[in-house]
DSSP file (Angstrom, degrees, kcal/mol; ACC not computed):
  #  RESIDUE AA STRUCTURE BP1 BP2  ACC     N-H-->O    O-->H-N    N-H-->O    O-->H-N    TCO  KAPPA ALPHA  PHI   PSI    X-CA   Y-CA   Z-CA
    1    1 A X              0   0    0      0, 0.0   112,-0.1     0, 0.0   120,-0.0   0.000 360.0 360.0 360.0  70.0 -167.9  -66.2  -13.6
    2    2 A X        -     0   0    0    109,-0.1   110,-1.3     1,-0.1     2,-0.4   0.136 360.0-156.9 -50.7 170.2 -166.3  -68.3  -10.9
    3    3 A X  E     -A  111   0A   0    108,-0.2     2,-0.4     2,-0.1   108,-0.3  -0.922   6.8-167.9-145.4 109.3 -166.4  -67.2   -7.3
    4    4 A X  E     -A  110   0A   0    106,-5.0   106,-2.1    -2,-0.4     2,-0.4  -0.938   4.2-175.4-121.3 121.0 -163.6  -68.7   -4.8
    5    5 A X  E     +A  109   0A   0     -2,-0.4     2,-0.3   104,-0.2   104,-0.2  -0.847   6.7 176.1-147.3 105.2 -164.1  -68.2   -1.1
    6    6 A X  E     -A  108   0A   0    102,-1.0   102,-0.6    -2,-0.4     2,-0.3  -0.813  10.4-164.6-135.1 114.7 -161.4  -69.3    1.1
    7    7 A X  E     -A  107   0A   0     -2,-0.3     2,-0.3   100,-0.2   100,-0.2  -0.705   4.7-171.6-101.6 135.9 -161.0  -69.0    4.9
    8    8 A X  E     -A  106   0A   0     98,-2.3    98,-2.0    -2,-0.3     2,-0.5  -0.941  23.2-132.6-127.0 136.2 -157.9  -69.4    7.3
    9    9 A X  E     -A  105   0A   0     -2,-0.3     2,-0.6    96,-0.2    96,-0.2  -0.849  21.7-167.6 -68.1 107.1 -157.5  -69.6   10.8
   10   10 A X  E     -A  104   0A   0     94,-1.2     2,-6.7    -2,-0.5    94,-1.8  -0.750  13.4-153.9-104.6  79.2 -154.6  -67.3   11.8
   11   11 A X  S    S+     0   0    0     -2,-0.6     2,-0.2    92,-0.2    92,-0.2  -0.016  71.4  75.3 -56.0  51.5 -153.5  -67.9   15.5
   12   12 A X  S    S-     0   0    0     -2,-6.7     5,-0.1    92,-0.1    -2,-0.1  -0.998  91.7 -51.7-164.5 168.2 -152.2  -64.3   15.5
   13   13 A X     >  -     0   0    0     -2,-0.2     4,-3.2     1,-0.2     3,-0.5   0.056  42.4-131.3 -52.7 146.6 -153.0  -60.4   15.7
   14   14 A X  T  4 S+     0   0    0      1,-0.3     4,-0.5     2,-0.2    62,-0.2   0.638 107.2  52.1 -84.1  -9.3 -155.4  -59.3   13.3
   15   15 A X  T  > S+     0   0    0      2,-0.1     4,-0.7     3,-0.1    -1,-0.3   0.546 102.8  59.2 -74.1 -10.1 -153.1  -56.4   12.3
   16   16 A X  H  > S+     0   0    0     -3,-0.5     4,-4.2     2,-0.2     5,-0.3   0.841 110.1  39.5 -99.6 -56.6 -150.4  -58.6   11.8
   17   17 A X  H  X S+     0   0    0     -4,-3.2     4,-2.1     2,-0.2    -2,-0.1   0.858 106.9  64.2 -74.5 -16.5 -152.3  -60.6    9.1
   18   18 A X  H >> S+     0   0    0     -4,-0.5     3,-7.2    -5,-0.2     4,-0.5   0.796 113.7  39.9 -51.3 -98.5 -153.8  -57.3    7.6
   19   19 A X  H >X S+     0   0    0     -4,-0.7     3,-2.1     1,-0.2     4,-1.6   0.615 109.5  52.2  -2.0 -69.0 -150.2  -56.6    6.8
   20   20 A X  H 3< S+     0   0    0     -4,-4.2    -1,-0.2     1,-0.2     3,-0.2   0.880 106.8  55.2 -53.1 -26.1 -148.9  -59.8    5.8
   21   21 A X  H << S+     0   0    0     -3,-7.2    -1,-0.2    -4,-2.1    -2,-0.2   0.662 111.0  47.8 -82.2  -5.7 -151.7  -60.2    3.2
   22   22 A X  H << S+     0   0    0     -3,-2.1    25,-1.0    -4,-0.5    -1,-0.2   0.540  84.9 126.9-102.7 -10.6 -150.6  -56.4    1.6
   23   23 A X  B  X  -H   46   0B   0     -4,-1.6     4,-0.9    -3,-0.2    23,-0.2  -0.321  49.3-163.6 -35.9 117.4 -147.1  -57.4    1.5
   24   24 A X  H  > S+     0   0    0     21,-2.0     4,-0.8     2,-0.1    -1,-0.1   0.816  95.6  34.9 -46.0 -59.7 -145.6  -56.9   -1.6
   25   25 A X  H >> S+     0   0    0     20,-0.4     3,-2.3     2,-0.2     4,-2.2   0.981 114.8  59.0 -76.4 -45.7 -142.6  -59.1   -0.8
   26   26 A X  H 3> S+     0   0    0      1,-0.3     4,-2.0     2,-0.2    -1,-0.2   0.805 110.5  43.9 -33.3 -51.4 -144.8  -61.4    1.3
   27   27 A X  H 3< S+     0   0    0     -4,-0.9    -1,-0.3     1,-0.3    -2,-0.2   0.491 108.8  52.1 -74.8 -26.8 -146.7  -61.9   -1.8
   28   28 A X  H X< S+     0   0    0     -3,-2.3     3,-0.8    -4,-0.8     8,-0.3   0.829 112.7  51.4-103.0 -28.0 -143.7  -62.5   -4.4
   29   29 A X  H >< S+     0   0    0     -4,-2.2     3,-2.4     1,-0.2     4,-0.3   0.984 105.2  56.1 -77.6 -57.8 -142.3  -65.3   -1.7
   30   30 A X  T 3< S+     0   0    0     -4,-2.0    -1,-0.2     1,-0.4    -2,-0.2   0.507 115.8  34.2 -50.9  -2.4 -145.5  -67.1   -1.5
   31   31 A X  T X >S+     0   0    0     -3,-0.8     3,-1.4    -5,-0.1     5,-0.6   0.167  72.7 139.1-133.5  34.5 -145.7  -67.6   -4.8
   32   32 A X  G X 5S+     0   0    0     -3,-2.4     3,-1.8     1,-0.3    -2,-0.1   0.845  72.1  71.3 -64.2 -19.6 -141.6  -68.1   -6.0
   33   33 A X  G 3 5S+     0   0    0     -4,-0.3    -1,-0.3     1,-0.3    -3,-0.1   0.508  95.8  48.6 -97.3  43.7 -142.8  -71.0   -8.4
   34   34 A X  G < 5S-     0   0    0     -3,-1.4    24,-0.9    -6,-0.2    -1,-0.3  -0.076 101.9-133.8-120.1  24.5 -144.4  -68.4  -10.6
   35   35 A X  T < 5 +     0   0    0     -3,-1.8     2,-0.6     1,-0.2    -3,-0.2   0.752  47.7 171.6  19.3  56.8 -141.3  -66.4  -10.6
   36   36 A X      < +     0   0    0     -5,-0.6    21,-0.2    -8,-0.3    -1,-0.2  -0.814   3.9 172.4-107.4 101.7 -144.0  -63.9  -10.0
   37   37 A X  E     -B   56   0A   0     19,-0.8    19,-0.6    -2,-0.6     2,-0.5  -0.170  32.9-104.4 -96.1-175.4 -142.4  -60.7   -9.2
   38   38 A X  E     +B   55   0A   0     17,-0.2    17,-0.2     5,-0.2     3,-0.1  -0.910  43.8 152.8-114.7 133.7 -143.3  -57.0   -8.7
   39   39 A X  E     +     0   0A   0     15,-3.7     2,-0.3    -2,-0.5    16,-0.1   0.626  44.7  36.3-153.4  25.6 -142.6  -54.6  -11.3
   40   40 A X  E    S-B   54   0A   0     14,-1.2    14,-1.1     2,-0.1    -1,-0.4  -0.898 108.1  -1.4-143.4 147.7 -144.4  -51.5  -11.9
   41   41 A X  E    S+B   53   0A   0     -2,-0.3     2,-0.3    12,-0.2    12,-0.2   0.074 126.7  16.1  79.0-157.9 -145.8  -49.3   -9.4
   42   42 A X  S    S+     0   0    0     10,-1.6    -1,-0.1     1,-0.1    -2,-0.1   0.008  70.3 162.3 -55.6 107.6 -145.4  -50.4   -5.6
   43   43 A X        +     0   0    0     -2,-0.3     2,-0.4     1,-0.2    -5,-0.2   0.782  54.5  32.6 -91.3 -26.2 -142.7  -53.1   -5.8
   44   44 A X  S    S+     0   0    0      2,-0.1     2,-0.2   -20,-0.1    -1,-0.2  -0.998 102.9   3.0-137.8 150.6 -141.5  -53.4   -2.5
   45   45 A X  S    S-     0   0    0     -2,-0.4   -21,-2.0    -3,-0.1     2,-0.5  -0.753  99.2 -11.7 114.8-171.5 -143.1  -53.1    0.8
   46   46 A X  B     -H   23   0B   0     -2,-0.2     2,-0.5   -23,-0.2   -23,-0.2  -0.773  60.4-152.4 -82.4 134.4 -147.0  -52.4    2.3
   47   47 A X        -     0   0    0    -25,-1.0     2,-0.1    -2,-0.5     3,-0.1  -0.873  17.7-164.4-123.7 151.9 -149.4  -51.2   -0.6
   48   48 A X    >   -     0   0    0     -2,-0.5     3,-1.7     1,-0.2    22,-0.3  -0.358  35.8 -41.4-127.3-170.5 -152.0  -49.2    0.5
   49   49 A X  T 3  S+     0   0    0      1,-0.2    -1,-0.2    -2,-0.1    22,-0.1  -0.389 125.4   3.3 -64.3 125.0 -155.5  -47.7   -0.5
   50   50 A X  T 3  S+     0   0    0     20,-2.1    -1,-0.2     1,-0.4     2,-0.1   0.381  98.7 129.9  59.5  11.4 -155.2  -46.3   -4.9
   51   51 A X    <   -     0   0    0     -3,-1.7    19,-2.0   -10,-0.0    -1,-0.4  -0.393  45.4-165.7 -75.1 168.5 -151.7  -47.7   -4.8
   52   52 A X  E     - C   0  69A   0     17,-0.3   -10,-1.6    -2,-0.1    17,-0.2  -0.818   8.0-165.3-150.1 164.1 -151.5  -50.0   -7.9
   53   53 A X  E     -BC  41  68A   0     15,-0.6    15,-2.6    -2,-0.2     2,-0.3  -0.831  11.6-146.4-144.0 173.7 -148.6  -52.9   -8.7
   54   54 A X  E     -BC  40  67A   0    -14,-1.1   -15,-3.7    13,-0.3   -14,-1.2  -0.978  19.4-158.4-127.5 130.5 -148.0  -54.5  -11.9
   55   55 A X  E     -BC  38  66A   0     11,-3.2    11,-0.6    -2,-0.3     2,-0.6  -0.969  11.7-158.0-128.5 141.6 -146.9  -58.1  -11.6
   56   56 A X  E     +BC  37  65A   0    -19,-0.6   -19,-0.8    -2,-0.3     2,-0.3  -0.704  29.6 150.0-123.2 141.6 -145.1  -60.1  -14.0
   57   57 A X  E     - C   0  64A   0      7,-2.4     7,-1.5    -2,-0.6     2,-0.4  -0.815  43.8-117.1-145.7 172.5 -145.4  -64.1  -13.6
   58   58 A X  E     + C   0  63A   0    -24,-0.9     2,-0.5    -2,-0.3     5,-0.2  -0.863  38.4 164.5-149.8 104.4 -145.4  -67.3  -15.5
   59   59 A X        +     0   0    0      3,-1.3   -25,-0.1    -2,-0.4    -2,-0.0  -0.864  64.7   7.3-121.9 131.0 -148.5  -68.9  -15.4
   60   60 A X  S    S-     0   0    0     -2,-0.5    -1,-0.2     1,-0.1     3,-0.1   0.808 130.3 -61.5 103.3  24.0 -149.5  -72.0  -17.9
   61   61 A X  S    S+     0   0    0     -3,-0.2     2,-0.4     1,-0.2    -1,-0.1   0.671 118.9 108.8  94.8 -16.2 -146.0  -72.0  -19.4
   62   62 A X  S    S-     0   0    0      0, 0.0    -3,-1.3     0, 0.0     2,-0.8  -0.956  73.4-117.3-144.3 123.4 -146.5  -68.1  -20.6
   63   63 A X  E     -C   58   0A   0     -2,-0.4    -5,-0.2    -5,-0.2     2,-0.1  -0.683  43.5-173.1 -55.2  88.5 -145.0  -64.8  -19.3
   64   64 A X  E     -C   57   0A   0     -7,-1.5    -7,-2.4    -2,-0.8     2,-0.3  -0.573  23.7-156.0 -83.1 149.4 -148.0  -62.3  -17.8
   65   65 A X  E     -C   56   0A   0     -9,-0.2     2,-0.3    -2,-0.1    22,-0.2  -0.883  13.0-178.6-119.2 173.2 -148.3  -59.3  -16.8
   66   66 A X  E     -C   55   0A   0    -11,-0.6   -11,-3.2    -2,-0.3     2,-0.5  -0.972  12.1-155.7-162.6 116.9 -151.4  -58.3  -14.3
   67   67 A X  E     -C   54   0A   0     18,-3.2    17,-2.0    -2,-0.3    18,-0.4  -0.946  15.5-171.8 -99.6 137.1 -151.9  -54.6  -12.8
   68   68 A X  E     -CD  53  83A   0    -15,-2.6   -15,-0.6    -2,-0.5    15,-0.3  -0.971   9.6-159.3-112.1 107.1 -153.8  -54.6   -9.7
   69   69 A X  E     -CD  52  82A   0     13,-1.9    13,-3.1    -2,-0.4     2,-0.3  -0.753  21.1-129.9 -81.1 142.5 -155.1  -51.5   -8.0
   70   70 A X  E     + D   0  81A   0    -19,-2.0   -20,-2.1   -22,-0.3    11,-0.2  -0.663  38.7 169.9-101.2 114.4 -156.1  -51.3   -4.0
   71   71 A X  E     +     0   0A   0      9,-9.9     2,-0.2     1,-0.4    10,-0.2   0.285  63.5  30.2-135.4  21.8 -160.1  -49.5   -4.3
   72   72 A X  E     + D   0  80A   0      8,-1.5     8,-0.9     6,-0.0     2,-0.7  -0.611  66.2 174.7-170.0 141.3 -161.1  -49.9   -1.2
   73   73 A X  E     + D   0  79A   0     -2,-0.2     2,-0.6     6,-0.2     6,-0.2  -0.891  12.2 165.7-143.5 120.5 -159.2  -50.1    2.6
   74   74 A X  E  >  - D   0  78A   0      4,-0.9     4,-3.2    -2,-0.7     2,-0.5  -0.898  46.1-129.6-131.6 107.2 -160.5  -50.3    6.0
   75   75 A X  T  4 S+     0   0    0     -2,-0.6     4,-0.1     1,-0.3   -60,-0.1  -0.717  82.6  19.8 -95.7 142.5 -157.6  -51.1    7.8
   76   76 A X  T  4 S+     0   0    0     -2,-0.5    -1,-0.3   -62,-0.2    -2,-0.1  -0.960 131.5  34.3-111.7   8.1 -157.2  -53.4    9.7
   77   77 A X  T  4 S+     0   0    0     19,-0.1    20,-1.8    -3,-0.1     2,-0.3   0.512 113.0  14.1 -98.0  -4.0 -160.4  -55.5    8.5
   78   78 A X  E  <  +DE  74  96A   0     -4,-3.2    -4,-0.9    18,-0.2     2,-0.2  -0.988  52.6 158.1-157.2 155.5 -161.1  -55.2    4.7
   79   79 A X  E     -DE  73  95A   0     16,-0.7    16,-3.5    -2,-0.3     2,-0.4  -0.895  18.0-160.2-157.7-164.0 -159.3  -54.1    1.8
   80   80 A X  E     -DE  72  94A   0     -8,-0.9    -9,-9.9    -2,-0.2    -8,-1.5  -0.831   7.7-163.3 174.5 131.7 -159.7  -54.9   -2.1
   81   81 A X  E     -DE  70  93A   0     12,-2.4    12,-1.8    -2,-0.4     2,-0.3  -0.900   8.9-160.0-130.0 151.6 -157.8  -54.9   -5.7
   82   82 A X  E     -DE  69  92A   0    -13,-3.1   -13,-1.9    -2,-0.3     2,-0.3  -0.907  32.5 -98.8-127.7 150.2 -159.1  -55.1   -8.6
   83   83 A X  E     +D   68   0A   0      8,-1.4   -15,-0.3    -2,-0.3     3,-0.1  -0.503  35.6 176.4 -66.7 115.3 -157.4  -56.1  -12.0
   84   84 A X  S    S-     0   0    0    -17,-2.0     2,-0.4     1,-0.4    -1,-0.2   0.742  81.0  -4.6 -86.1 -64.7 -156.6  -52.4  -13.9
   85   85 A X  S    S+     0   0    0    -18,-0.4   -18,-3.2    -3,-0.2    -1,-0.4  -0.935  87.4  89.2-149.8 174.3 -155.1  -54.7  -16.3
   86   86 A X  S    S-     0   0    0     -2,-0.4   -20,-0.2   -20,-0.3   -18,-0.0  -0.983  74.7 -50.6 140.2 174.4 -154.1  -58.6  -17.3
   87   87 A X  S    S+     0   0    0     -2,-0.2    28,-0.6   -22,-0.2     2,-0.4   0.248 101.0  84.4-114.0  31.2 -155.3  -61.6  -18.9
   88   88 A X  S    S-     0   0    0     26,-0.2     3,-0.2     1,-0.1    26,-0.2  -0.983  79.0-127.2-117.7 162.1 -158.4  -62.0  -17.3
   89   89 A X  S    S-     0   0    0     -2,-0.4     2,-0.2     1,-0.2    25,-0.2   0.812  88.6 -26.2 -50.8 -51.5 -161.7  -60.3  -18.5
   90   90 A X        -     0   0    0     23,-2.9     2,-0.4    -3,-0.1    23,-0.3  -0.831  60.0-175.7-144.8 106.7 -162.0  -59.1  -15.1
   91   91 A X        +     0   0    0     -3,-0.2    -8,-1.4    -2,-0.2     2,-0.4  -0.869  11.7 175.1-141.9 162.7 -161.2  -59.6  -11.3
   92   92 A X  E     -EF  82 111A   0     19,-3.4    19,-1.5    -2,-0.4     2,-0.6  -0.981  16.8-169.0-138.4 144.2 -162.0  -58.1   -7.5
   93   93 A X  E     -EF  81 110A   0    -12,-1.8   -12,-2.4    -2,-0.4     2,-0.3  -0.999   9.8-156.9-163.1  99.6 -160.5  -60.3   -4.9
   94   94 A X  E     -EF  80 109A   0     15,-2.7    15,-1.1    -2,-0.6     2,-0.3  -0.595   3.0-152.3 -80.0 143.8 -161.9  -59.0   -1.9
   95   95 A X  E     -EF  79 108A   0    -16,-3.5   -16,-0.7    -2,-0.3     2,-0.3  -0.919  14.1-164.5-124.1 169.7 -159.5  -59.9    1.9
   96   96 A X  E     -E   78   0A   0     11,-0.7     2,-0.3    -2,-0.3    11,-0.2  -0.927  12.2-158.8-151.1 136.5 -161.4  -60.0    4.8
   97   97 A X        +     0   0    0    -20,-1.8     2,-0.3    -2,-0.3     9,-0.2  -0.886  12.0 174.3-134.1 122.3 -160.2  -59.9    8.6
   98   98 A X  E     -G  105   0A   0      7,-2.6     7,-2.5    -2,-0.3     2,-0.5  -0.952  28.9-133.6-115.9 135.6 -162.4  -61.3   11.8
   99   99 A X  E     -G  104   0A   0     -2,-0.3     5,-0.2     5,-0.3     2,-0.2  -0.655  30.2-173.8 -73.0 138.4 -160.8  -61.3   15.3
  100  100 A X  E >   -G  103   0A   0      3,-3.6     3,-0.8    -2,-0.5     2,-0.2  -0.499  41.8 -60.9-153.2  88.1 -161.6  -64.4   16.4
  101  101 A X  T 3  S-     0   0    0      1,-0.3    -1,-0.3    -2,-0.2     0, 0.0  -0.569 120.5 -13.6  69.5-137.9 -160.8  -65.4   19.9
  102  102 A X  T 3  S+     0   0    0     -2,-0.2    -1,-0.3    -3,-0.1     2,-0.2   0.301 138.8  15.6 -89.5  14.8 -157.4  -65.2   20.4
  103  103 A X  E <  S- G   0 100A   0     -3,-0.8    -3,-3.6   -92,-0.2     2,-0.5  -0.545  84.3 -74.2-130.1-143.1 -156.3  -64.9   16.5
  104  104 A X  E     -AG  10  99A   0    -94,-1.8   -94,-1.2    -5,-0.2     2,-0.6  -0.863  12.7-137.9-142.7 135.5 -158.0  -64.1   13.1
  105  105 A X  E     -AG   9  98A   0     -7,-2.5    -7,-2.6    -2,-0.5     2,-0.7  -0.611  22.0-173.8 -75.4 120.9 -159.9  -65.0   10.6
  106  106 A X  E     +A    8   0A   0    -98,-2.0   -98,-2.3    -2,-0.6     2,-0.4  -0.897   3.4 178.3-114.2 132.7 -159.1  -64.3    7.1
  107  107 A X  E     -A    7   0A   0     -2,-0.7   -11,-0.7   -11,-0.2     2,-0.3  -0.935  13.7-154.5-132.4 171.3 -160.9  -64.8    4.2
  108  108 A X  E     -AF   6  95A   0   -102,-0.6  -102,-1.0    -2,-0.4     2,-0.3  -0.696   2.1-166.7-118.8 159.2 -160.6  -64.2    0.4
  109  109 A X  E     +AF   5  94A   0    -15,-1.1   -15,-2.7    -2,-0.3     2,-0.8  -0.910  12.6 179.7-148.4 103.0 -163.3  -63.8   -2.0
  110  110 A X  E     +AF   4  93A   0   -106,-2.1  -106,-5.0    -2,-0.3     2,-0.4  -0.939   8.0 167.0-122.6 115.1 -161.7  -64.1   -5.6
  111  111 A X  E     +AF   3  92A   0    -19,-1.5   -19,-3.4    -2,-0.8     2,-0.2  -0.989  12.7 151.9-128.4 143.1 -164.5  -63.7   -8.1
  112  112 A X        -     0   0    0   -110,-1.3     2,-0.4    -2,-0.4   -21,-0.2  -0.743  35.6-131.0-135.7 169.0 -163.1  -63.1  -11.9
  113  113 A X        -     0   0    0    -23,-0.3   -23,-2.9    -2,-0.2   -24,-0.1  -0.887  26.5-121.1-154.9 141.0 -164.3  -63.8  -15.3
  114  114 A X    >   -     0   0    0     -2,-0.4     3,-0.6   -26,-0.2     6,-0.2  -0.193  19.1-109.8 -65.1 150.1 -162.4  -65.3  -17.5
  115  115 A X  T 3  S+     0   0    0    -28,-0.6    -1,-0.1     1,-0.2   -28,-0.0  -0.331  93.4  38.8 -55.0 160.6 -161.1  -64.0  -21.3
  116  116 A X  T >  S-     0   0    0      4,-0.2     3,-1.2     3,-0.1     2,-0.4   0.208  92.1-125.7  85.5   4.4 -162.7  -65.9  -24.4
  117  117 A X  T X> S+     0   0    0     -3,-0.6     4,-2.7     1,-0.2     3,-1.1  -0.374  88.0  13.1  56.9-124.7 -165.9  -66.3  -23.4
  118  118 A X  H 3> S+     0   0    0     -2,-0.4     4,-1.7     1,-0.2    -1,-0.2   0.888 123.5  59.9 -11.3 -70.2 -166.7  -70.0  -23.7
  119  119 A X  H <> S+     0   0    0     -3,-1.2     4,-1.7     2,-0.2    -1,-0.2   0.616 107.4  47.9 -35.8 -40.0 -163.7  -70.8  -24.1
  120  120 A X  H <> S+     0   0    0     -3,-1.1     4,-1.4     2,-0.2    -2,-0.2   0.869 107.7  52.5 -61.8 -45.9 -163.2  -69.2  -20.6
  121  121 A X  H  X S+     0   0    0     -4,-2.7     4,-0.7     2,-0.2    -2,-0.2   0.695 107.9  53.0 -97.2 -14.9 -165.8  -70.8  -19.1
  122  122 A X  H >X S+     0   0    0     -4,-1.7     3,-2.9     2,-0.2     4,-1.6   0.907 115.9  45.1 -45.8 -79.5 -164.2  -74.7  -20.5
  123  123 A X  H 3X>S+     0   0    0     -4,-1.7     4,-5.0     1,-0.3     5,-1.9   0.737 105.2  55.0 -54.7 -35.2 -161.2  -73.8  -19.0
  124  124 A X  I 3<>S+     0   0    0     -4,-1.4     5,-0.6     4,-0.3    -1,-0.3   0.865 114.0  41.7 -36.5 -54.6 -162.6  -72.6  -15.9
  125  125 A X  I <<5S+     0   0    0     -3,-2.9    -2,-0.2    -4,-0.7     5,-0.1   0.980 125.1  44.6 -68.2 -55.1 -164.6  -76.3  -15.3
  126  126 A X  I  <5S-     0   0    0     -4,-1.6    -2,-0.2    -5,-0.1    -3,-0.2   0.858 135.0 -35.1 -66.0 -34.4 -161.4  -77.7  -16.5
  127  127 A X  I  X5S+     0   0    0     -4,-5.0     4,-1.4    -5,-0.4    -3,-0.2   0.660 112.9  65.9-148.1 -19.3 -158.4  -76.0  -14.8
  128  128 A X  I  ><S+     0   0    0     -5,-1.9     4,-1.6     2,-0.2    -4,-0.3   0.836  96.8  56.4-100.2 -28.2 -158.3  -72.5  -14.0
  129  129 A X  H  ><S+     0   0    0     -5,-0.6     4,-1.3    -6,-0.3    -1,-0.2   0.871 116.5  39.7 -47.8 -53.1 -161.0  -72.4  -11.3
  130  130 A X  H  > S+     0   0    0      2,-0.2     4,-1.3    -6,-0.2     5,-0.3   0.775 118.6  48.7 -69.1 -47.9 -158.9  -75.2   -9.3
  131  131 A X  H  X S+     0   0    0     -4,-1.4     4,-0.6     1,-0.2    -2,-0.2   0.725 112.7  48.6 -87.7 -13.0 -155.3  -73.5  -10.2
  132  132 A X  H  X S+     0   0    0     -4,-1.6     4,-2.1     3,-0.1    -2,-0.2   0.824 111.2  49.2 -76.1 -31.5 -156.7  -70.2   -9.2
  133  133 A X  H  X S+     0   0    0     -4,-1.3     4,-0.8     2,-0.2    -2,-0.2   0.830 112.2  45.2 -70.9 -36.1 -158.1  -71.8   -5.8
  134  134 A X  H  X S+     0   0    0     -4,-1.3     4,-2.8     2,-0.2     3,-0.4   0.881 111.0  60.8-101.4 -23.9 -154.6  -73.7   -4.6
  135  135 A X  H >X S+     0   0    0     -4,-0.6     4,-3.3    -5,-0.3     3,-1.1   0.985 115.9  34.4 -27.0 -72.6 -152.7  -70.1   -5.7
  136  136 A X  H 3< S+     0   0    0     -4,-2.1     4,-0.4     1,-0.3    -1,-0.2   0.723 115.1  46.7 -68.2 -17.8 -154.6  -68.6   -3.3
  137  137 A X  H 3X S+     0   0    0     -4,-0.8     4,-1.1    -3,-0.4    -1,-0.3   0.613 108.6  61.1-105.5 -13.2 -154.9  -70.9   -0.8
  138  138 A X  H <X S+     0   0    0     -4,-2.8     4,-3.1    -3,-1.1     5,-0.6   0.935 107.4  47.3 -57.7 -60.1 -150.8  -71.5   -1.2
  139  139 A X  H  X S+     0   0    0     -4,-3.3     4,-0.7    -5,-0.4    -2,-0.2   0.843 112.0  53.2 -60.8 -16.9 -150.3  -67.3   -0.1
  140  140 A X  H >4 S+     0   0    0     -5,-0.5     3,-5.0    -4,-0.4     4,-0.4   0.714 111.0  43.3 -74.7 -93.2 -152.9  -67.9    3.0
  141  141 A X  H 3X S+     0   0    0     -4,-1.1     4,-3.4     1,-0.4    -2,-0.2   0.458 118.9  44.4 -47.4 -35.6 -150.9  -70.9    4.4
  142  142 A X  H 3X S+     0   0    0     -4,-3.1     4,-0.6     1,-0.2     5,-0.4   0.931 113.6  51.2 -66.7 -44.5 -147.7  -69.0    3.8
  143  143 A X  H <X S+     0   0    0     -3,-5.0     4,-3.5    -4,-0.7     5,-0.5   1.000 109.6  48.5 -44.6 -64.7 -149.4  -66.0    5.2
  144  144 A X  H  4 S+     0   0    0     -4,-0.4    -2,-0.2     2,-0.2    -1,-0.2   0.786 108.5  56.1 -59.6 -35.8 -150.4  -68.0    8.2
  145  145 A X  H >X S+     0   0    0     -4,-3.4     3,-2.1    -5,-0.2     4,-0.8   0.942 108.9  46.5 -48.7 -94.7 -146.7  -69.4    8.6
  146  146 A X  H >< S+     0   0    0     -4,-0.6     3,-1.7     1,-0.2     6,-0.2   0.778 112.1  52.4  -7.5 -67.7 -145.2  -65.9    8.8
  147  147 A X  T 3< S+     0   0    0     -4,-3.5    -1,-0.2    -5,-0.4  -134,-0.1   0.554 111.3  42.0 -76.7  -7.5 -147.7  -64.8   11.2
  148  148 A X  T <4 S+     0   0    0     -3,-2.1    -1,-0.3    -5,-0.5    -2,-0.2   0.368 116.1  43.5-126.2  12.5 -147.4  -67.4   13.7
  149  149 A X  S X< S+     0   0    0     -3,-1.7     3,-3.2    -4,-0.8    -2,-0.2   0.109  77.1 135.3-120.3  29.4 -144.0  -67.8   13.8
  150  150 A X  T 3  S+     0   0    0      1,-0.5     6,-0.2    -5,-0.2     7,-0.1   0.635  70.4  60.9 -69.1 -14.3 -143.4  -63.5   13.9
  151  151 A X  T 3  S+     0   0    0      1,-0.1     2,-0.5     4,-0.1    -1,-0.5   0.293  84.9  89.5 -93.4  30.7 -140.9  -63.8   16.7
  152  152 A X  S X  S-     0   0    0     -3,-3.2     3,-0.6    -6,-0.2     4,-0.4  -0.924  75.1-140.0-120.5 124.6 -138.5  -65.9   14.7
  153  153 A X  T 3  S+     0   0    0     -2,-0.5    -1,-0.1     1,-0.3    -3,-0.0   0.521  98.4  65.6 -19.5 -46.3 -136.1  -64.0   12.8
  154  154 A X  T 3  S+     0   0    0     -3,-0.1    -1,-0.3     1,-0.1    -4,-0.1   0.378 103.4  48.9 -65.4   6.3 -136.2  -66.2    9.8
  155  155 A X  S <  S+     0   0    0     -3,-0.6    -2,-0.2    -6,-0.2    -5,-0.1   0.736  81.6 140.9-138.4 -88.6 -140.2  -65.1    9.1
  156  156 A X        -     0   0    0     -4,-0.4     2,-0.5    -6,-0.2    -5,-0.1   0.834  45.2-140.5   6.7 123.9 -139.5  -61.1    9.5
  157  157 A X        -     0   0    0     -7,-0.1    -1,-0.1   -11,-0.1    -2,-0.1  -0.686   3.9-127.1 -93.4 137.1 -141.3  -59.4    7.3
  158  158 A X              0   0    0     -2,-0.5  -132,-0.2     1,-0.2  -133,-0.1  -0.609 360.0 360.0 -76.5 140.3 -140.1  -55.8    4.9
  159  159 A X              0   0    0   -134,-0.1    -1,-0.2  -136,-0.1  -113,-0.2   0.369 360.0 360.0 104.7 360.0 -142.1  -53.1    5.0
């Protein structure tokens, strides 16, 4: 039952990163080499507290799909989805937002347990722990681009 905890400095308003991290679109650019797109439930746009998405990706080689539901939101400072359904056992990936001086802190809290039992918890020492960690830590930095460059056109965010 890994646990991955990662915090980013965001030299920008702490509403501004709420957002970017519920972006739908935000979310499907920050990851294009998963061709991981939106395609059930809220697909484009902010997604907001009992909203759900289903997202369809290619990770390992192998076409997934992954439903996520939003079960709890205190905007601008907290929110959290949980896996409805997907190919892990379980997962709650908590977001976190601290003003902090003149920008914000965000952190993630992605704790999951893997399918197969054992088998889960191999791949987990060997690969999945590590490929789950630079996933995540790919959509902060991208996050953190966006939000610090928000006056230039080319960064604009939908939604």
């Amino acid at each position: 039952m890994p646990v991955i905890k990662i915090e980013c400095y965001i030299n920008a308003p702490i509403e501004t990163c709420f957002d970017l991290a519920r972006s739908i679109d935000v979310h499907m650019q920050s990851v294009f080499h998963t061709e991981e797109k939106a395609v059930a439930g809220v697909t484009t746009g902010l997604i907001g507290l009992r909203q759900s998405v289903t997202w369809e990706a290619v990770h390992f080689g192998v076409k997934q799909r992954l439903t996520s539901k939003i079960t709890e939101f205190d905007p601008p400072k907290y929110f959290v989805d949980e896996m409805v359904s997907g190919a892990f056992k379980r997962f709650r990936h908590e977001h976190i937002f601290l003003e902090c001086g003149n920008g914000t802190k965000m952190i993630d809290i992605f704790d999951y347990t893997s399918p197969l039992g054992w088998l889960g918890n191999i791949a987990d020492k060997l690969f999945l722990a590590k490929y789950m960690e630079r996933l995540l830590s790919q959509r902060n930095q991208y996050i953190k681009i966006i939000a610090e460059n928000e006056g230039d056109c080319h960064f604009k965010m939908n939604g």
